[in-house]
C-alpha positions as CSV (number, residue, x, y, z in Angstrom):
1,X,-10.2,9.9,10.4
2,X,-9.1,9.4,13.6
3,X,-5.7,6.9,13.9
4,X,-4.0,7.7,10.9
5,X,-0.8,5.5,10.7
6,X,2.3,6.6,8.7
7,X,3.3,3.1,7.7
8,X,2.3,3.3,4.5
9,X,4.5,6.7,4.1
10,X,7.2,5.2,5.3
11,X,7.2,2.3,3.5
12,X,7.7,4.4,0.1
13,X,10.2,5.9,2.0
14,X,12.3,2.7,2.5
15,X,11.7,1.6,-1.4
16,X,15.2,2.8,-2.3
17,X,16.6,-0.1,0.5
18,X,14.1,-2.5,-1.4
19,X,15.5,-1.3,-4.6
20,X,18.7,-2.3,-3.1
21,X,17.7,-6.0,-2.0
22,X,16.1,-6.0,-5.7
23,X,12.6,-6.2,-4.6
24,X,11.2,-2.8,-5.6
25,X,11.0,-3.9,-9.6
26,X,9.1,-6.9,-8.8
27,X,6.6,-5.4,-6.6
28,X,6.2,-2.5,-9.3
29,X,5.7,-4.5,-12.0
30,X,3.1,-6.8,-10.6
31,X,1.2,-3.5,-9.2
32,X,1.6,-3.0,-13.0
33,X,-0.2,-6.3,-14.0
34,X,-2.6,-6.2,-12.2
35,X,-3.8,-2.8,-12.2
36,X,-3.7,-3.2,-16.2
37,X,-5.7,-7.1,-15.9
38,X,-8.2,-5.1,-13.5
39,X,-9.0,-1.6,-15.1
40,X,-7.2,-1.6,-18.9
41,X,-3.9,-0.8,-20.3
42,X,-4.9,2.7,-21.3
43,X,-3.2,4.9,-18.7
44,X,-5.4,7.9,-19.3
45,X,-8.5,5.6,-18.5
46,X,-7.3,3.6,-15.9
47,X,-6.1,5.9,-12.8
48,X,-4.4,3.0,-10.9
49,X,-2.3,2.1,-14.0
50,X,-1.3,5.5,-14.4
51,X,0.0,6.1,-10.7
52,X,1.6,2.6,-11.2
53,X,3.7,3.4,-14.1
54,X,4.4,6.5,-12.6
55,X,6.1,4.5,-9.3
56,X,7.5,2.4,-11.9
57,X,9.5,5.2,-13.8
58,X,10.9,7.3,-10.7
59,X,12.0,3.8,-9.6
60,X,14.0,3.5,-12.9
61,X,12.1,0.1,-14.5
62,X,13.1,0.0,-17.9
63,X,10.1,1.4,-20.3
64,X,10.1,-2.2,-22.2
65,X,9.5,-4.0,-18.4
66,X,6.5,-1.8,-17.9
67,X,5.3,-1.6,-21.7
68,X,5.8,-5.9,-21.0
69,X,3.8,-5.5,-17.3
70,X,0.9,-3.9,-19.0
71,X,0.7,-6.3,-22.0
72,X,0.9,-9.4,-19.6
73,X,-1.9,-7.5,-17.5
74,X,-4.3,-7.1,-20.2
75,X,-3.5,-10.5,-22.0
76,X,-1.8,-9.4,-25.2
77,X,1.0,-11.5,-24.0
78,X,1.1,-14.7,-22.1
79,X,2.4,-14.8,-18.2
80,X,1.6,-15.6,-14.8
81,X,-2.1,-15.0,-13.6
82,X,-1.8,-13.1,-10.5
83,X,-4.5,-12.8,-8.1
84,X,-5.1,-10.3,-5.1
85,X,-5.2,-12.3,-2.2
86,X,-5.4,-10.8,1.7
87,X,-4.1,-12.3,4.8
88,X,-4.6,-11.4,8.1
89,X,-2.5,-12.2,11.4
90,X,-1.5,-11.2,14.7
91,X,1.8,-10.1,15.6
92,X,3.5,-9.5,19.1
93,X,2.3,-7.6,21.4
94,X,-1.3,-8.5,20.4
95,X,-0.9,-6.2,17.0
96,X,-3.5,-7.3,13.9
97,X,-1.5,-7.0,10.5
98,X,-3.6,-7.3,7.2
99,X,-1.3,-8.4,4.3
100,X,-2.0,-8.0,0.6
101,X,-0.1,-10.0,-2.1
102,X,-0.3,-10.5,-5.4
103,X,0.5,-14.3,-6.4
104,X,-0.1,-16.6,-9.4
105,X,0.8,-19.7,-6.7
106,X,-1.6,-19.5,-3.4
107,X,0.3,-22.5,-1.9
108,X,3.2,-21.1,-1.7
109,X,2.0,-17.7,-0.9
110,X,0.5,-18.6,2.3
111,X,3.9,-21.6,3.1
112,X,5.7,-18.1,3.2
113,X,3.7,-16.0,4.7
114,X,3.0,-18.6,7.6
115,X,6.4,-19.5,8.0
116,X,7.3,-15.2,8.3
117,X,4.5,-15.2,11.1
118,X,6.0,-18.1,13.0
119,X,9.8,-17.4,12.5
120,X,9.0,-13.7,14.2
121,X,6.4,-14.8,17.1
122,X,2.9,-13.9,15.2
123,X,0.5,-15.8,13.7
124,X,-1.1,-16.1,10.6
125,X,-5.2,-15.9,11.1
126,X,-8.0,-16.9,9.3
127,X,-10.1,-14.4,7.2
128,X,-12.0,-12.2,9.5
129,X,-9.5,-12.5,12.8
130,X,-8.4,-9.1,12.8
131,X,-10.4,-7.3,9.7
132,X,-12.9,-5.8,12.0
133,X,-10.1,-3.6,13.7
134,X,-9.8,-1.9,10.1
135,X,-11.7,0.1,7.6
136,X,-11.1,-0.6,4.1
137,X,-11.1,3.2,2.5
138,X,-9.8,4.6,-0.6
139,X,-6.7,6.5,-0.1
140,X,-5.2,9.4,-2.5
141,X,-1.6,10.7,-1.4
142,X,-0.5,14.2,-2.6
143,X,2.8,15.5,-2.5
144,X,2.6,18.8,0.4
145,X,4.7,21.2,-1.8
146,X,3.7,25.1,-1.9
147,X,-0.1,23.8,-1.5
148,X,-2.1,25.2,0.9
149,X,-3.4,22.8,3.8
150,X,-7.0,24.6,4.3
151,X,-7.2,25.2,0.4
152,X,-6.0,21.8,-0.4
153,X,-8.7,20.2,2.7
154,X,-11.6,22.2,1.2
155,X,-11.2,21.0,-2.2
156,X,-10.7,17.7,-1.0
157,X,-13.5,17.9,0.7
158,X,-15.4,19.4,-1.7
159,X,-14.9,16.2,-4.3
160,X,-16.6,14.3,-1.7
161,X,-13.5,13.0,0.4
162,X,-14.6,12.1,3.6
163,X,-11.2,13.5,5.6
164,X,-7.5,14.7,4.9
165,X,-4.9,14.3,7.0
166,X,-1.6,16.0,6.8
167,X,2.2,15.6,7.6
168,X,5.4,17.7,7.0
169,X,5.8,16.0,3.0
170,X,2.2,14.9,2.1
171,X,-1.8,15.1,2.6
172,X,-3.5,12.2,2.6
173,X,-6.9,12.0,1.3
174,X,-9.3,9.2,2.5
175,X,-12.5,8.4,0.8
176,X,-15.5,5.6,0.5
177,X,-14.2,3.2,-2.0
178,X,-16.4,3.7,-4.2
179,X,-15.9,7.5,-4.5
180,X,-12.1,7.0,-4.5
181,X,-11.7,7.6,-8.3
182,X,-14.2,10.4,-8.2
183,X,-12.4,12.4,-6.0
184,X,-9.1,11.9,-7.9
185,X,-10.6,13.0,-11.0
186,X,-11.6,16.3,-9.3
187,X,-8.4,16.4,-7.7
188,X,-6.8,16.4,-10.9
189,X,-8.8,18.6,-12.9
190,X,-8.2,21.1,-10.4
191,X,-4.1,20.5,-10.9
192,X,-3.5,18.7,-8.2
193,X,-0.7,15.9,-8.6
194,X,-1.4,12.8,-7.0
195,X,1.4,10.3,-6.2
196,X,-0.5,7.3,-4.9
197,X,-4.1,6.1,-5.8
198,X,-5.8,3.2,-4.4
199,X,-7.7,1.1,-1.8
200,X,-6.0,0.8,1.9
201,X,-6.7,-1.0,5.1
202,X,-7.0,2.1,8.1
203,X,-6.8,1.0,11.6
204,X,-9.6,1.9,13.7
205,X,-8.7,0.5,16.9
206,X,-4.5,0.9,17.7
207,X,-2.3,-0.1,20.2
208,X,0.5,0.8,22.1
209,X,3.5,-1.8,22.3
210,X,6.1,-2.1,24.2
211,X,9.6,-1.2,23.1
212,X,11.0,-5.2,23.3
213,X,7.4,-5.8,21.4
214,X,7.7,-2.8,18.9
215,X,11.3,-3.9,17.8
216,X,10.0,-7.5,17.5
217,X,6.7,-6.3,15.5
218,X,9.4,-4.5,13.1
219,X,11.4,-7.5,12.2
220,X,8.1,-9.5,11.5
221,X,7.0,-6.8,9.6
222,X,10.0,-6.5,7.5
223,X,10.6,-10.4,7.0
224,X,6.8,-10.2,5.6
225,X,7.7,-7.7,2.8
226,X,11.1,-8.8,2.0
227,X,8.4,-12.2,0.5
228,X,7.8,-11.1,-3.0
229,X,4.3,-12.0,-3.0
230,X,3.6,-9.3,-0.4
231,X,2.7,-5.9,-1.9
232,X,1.3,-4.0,1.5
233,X,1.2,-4.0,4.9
234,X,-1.1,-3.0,7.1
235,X,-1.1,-2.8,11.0
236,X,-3.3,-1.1,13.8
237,X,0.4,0.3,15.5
238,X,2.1,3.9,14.7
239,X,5.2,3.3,13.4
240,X,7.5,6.0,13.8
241,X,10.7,7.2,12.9
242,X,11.9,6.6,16.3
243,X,11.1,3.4,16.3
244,X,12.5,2.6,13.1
245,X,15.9,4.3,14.7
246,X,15.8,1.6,17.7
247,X,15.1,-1.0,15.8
């Protein structure tokens, strides 16, 4: 797939700052809720759980605050009903940005969101303003390791993935969505490790900015996830690691 954008890979790679700021356990444990509310608390059942818990642990949340998470996901315990709710806006330079948050307040949700949009010189869009400039796919990352690229792309493939695309610490797998748990199973049968499962937004029609509109795009990008409502970002821009270093 043409356009593959390394935010999300660096965005996992920033969750030790957001650990810092003390947003990383709130994000988990609502990933946590709502994987359990959508596919069951049993992690052997429930492939999303599991990776969730798994993000959970290396991030050091206690075992009671995810034993808790799970609980209040599939109603065993009372809590806040968090919904999956997606936003979409523009941001400088003419960049679309799809949001996706988990809230149990839509109010406030979108108050904050808006007010992040305005406060960094974007705009918050209605549904449909900017979806068409992205394909919603299912997306399997595995850690790179000792594994093979044309070994690990044929048995991809093989499980039905429709395209793998590789960096220096990871292959990402991208799939239909509804095949996305199909092709992890086979992944994993065969003894592949996977370290993120689940549905992303993939642009299909980037931009270039420029540098005064890249640095700005940055800041609106991380005033959106420093809201705790926000769990992912998406945007039709490479990010890179040069222009994180400018910024």
């Amino acid at each position: 797939m043409a356009g593959h954008s390394k935010w999300k890979n660096i965005r996992i790679r920033k969750g030790k700052q957001d650990a810092v700021r003390g947003k990383i356990f709130t994000k988990l444990s609502r990933e946590i809720i709502v994987a359990a509310k959508m596919g069951g608390g049993d992690i052997a059942m429930n492939p999303r759980l599991r990776v969730a818990v798994e993000k959970a642990r290396e991030n050091s949340v206690p075992a009671d605050n995810i034993k808790r998470s799970i609980a209040r996901g599939t109603g065993e315990i009372e809590g806040a009903d968090y919904e999956e709710i997606v936003y979409e806006g523009k941001g400088p330079g003419g960049s679309a940005i799809i949001l996706e948050c988990y809230s149990e307040n839509r109010n406030r949700t979108v108050a904050e969101v808006r007010h992040a949009f305005t406060k960094a010189g974007g705009s918050l869009g209605e549904n449909g303003s900017v979806a068409w400039q992205f394909k919603h796919v299912g997306q399997i990352v595995v850690d790179r390791g000792s594994l093979d690229e044309e070994e690990f792309t044929l048995l991809a493939l093989d499980a039905g993935a429709e395209d793998v695309v590789a960096d220096d610490e990871s292959f990402t797998v991208y799939t239909s969505s509804a095949d996305l748990h199909k092709v992890n199973n086979a992944l994993e049968a065969a003894g592949t490790k996977t370290s993120e499962v689940g549905l992303t937004f993939v642009a299909t029609n980037k931009i270039e900015l420029s540098e005064n509109d890249a640095a700005k795009l940055l800041n609106l990008l991380d005033a959106l996830e420093d809201l705790d409502d926000v769990q992912d970002t998406y945007v039709n821009v490479d990010i890179t690691e040069d222009m994180l270093q400018e910024a």
